[in-house]
C-alpha positions as CSV (number, residue, x, y, z in Angstrom):
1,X,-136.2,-54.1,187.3
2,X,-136.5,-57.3,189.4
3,X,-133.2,-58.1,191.7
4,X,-132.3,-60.6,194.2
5,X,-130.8,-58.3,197.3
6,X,-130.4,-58.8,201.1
7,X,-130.4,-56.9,204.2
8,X,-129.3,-59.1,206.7
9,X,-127.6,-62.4,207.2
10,X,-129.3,-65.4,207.8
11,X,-130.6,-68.0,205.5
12,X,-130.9,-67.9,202.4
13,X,-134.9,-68.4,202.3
14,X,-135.3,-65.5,205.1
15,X,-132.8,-63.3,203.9
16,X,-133.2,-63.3,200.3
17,X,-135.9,-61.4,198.3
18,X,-137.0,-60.2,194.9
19,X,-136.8,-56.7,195.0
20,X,-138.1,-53.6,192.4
21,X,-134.8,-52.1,191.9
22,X,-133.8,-48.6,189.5
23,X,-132.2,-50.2,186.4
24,X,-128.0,-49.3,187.0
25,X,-125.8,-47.0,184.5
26,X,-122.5,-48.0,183.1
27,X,-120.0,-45.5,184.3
28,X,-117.0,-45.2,182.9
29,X,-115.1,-48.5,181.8
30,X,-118.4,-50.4,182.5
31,X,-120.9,-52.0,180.7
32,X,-124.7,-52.7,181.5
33,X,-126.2,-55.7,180.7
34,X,-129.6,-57.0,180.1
35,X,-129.1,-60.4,182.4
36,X,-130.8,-63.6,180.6
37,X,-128.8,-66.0,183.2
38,X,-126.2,-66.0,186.2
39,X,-125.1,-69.0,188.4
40,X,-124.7,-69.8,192.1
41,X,-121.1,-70.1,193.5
42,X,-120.1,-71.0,197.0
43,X,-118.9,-67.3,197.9
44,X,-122.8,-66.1,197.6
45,X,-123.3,-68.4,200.3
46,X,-120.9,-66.9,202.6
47,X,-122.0,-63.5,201.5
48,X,-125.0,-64.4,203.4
49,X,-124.1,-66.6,206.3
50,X,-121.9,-63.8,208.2
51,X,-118.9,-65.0,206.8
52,X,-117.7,-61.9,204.5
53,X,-117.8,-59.9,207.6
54,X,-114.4,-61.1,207.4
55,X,-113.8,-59.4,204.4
56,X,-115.2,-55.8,204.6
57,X,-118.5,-56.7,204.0
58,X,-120.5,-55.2,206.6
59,X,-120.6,-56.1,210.5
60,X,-124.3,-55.7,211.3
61,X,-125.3,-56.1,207.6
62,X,-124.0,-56.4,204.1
63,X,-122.9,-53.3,202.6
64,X,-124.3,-53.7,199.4
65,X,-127.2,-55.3,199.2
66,X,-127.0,-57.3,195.7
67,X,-126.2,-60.6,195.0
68,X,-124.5,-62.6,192.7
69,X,-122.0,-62.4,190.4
70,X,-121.6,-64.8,187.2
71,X,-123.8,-63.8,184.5
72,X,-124.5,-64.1,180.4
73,X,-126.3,-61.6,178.6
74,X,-126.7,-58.9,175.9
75,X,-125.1,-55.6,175.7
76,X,-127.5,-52.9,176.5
77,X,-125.5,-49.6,177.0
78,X,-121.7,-49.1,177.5
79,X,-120.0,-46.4,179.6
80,X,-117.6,-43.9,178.1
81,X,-114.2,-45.5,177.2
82,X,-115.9,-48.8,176.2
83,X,-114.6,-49.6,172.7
84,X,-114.5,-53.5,172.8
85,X,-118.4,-53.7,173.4
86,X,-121.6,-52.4,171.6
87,X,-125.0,-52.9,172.6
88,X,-126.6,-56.1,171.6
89,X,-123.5,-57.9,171.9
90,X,-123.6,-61.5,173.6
91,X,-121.6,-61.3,176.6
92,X,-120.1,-63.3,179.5
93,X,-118.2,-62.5,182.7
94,X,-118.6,-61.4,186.2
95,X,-121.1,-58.1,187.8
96,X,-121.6,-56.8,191.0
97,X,-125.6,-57.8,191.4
98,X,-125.7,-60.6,188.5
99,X,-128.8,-61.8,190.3
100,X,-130.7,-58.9,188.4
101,X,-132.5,-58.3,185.1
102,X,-129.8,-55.9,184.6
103,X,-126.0,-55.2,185.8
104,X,-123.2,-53.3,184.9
105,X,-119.9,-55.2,184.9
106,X,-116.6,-53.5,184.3
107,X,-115.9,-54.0,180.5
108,X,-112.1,-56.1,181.4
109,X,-114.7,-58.7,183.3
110,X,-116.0,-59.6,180.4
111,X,-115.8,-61.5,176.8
112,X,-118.0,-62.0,173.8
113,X,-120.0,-65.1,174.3
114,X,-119.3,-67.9,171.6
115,X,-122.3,-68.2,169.3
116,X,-122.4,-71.9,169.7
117,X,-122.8,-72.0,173.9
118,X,-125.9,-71.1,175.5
119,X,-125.9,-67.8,177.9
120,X,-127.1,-70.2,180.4
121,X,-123.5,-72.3,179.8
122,X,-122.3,-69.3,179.4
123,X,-123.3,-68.3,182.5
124,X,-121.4,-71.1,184.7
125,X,-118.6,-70.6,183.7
126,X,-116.9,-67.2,185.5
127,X,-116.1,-67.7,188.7
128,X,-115.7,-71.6,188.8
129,X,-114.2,-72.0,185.2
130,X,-111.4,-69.3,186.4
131,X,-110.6,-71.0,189.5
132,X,-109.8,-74.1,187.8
133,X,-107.7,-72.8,185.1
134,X,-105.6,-70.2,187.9
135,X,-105.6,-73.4,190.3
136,X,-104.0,-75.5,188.1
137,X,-101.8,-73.0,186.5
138,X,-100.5,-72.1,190.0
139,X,-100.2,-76.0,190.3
140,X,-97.7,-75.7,187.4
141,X,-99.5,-78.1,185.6
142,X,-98.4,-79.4,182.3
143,X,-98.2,-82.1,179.7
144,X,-97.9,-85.4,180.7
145,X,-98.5,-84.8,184.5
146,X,-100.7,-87.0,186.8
147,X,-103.7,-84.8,188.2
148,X,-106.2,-85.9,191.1
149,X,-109.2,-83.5,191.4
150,X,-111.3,-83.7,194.7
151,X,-114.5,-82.8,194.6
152,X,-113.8,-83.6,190.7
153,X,-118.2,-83.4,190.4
154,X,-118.7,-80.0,191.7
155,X,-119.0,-76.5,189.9
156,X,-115.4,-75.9,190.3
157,X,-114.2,-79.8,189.6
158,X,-116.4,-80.1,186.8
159,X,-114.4,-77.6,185.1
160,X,-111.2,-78.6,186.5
161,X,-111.7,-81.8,185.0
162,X,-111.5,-80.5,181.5
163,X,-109.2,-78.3,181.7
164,X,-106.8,-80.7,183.5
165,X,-107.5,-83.0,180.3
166,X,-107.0,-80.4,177.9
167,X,-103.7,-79.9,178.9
168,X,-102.9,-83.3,178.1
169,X,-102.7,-85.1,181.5
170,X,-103.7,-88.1,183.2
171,X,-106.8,-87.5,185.8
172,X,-107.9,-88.8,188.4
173,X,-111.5,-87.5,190.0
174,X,-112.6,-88.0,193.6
175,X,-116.1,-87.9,194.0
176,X,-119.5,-89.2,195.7
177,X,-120.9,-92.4,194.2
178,X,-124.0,-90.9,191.9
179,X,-121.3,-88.4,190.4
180,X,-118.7,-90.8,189.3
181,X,-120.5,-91.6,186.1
182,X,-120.8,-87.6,185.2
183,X,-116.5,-87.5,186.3
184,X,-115.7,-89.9,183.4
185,X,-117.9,-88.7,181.0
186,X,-116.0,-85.2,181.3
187,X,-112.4,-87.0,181.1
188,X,-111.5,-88.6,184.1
189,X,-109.3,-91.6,183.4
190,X,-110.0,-93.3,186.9
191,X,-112.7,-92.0,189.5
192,X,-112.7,-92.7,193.3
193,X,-115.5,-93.0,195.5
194,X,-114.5,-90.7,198.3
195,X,-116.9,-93.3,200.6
196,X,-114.7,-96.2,200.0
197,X,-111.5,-95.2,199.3
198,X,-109.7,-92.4,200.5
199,X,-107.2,-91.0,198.2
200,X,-104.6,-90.0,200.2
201,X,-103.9,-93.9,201.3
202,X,-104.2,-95.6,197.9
203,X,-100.8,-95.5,197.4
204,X,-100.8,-93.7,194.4
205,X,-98.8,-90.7,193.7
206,X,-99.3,-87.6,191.9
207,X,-97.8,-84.6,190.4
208,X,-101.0,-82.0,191.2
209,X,-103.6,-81.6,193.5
210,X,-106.7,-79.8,193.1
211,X,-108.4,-80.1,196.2
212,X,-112.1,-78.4,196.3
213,X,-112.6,-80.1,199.6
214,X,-109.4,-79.2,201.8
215,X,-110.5,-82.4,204.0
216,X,-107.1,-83.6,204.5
217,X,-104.0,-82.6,206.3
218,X,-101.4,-80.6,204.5
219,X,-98.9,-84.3,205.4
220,X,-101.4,-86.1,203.3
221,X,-101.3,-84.3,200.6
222,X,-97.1,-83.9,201.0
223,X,-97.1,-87.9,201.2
224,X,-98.6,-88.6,197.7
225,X,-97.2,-85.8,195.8
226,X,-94.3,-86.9,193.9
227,X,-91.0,-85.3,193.8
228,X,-91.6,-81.1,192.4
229,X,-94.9,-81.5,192.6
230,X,-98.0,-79.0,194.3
231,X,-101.4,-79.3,196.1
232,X,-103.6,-76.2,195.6
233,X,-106.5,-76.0,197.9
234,X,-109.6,-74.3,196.7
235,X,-112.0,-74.5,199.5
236,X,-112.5,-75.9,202.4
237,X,-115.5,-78.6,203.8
238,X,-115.3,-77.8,207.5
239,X,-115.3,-74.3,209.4
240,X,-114.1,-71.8,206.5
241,X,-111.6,-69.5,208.8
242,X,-110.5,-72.4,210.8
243,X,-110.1,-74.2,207.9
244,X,-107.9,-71.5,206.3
245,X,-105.6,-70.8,209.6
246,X,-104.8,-74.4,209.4
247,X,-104.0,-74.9,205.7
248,X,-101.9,-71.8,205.9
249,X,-99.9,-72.6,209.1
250,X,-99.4,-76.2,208.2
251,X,-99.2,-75.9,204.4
252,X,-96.2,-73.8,205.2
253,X,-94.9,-76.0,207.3
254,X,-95.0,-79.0,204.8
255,X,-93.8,-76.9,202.1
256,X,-90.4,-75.8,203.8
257,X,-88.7,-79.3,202.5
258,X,-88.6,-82.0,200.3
259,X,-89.6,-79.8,197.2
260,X,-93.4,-79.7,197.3
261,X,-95.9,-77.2,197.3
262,X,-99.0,-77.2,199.6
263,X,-101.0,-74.2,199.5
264,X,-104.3,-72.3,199.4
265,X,-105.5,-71.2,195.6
266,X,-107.0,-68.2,196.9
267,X,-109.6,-66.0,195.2
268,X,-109.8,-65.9,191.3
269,X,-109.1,-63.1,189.2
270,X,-112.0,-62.5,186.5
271,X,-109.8,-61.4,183.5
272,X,-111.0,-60.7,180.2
273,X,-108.1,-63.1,178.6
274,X,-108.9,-66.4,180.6
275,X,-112.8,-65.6,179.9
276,X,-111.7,-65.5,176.2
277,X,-109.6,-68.8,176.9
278,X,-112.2,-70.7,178.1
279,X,-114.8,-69.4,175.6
280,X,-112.5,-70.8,172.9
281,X,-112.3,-74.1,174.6
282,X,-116.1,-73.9,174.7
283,X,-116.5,-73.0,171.0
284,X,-113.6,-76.6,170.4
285,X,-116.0,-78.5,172.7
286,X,-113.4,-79.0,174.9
287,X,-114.5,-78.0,177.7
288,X,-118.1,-78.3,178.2
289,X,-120.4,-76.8,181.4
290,X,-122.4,-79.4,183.3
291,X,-125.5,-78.1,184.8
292,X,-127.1,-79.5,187.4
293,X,-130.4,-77.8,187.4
294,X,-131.9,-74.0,186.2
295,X,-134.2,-72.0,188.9
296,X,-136.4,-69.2,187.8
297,X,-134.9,-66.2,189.2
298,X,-137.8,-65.6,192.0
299,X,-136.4,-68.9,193.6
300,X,-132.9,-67.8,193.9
301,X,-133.8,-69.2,197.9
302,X,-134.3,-72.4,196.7
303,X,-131.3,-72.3,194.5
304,X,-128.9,-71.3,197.3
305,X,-129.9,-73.8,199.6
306,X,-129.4,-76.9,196.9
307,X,-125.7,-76.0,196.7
308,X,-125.7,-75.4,200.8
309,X,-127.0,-78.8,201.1
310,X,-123.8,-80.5,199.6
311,X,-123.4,-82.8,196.4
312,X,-123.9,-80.9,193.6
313,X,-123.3,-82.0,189.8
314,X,-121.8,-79.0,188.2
315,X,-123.4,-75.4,188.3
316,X,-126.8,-74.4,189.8
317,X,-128.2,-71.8,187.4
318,X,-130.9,-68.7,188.2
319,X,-132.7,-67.8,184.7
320,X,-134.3,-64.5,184.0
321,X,-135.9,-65.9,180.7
322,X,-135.8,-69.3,178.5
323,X,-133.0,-68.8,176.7
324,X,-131.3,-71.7,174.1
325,X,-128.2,-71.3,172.2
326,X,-127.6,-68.1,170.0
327,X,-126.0,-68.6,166.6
């Protein structure tokens, strides 16, 4: 089978290449799946620039040497124990190597794809549609609330968005200036133009911050929170480990008084129940993926270094067919 894998780190353009591969087998508790579509988040680039040394990755090289991790298929064999799957069932969720004609996935990482969403929809939603919902959830967001989502035009924000809106609040989304048509058309009441305005000094207050930027001081975010209420960082813009030191140290240290919360979102867990969540928001049509572009998967490269660039609308896709909705 044909895979995306890497050896080294480095760019994605020298570092990345389509590979002949053994098709996997599903051991126990897993699933393989034939791959029609995955999608590029931010953590494959950092599993290429060095970064996920950090994390156990490798120190000379990765590891493992697949990529990707969000993908949308069919069933093609499950592993002993597997009851909830059969093959030829539409799937979506998260696999070690989902930039592959094939990958097995642990059967809890994944749900049955809604008839009415394409696997390349399908596909975005994983990793980035997870954050959101476990950002704002550790947020303690709720009816009612006031909401500001930074970075409101990206893969995360686009879903964060949504979901902010289908829990009934008010949101606000901070974007660039081509994006702030696509954040109202997802269900942002008011949109800022991070180039004119910087949130943090309007003078407006909120009860929950969803930060996919982490370009402001922990005091910033304190200052327009209102009484109770949170900031959850879910990435960072500038230097990823200084980034993190400082958020922790003074997130901390803002959080000690005056009752609000400034902290880090951390990594997502990929569970089988918020996949089925937001697969029935997707089947309401209230919560719907925006795509910024598909890429054949020979030009993963390409793909990689769109969303390295900065200023994405929604999810980069990498397609292994043509898919179109199922039904």
């Amino acid at each position: 089978m044909k895979a995306i894998q890497r050896t080294r780190y480095g760019p994605a353009k020298e570092v990345l290449k389509l590979v002949d591969v053994e098709k996997p087998k599903p051991d126990e508790g897993k699933v393989l799946v034939k791959v029609v579509a995955s999608s590029i988040n931010p953590l494959d680039l950092h599993s290429i620039d060095g970064m996920s040394r950090l994390f156990g990755a490798g120190v000379r090289g990765p590891k493992d040497p697949r990529m990707g991790s969000d993908i949308a298929g069919r069933v093609e064999e499950v592993g002993a124990g597997v009851t909830k799957f059969k093959p030829g069932d539409e799937v979506f969720g998260t696999a070690a190597g989902g930039y592959a004609e094939y990958a097995v996935a642990r059967a809890i990482r994944l749900a049955h794809k809604p008839a009415n969403v394409s696997f390349e929809e399908a596909a975005s939603v994983p990793i980035a549609g997870i954050t959101a919902l476990q950002g704002l959830r550790k947020g303690g967001i709720k009816a009612g609330q006031k909401v500001v989502i930074n970075g409101a035009s990206g893969g995360v924000g686009t879903f964060a968005v949504q979901l902010a809106k289908s829990f009934g609040t008010d949101v606000t989304g901070v974007c660039s200036p081509g994006n702030l048509e696509t954040a109202r058309a997802i269900g942002a009441g008011r949109v800022i133009d991070y180039t004119k305005e910087d949130f943090t000094k309007k003078g407006e207050t909120y009860d929950l911050i969803l930060d996919m930027a982490g370009n402001h001081s922990a005091w910033a975010y304190k200052r327009i929170l209102n009484p109770g209420g949170a900031c959850m960082v879910v990435g960072v813009s500038e230097n990823l480990l200084w980034g993190l030191v400082r958020l922790f140290v003074t997130g901390a240290l803002a959080s000690a008084t005056g009752g609000k919360k400034i902290g880090f979102m951390g990594i997502a867990n990929i569970d089988e129940n918020d996949l089925a969540y937001l697969g029935d928001l997707l089947v309401k049509g209230q919560v719907k993926p925006v795509i910024q572009t598909r890429f054949p998967l020979g030009e993963t490269p390409a793909a990689m270094q769109l969303l390295a660039d900065g200023h994405a609308r929604g999810k980069i896709v990498i397609t292994m067919e043509q898919p179109g909705p199922s039904g």
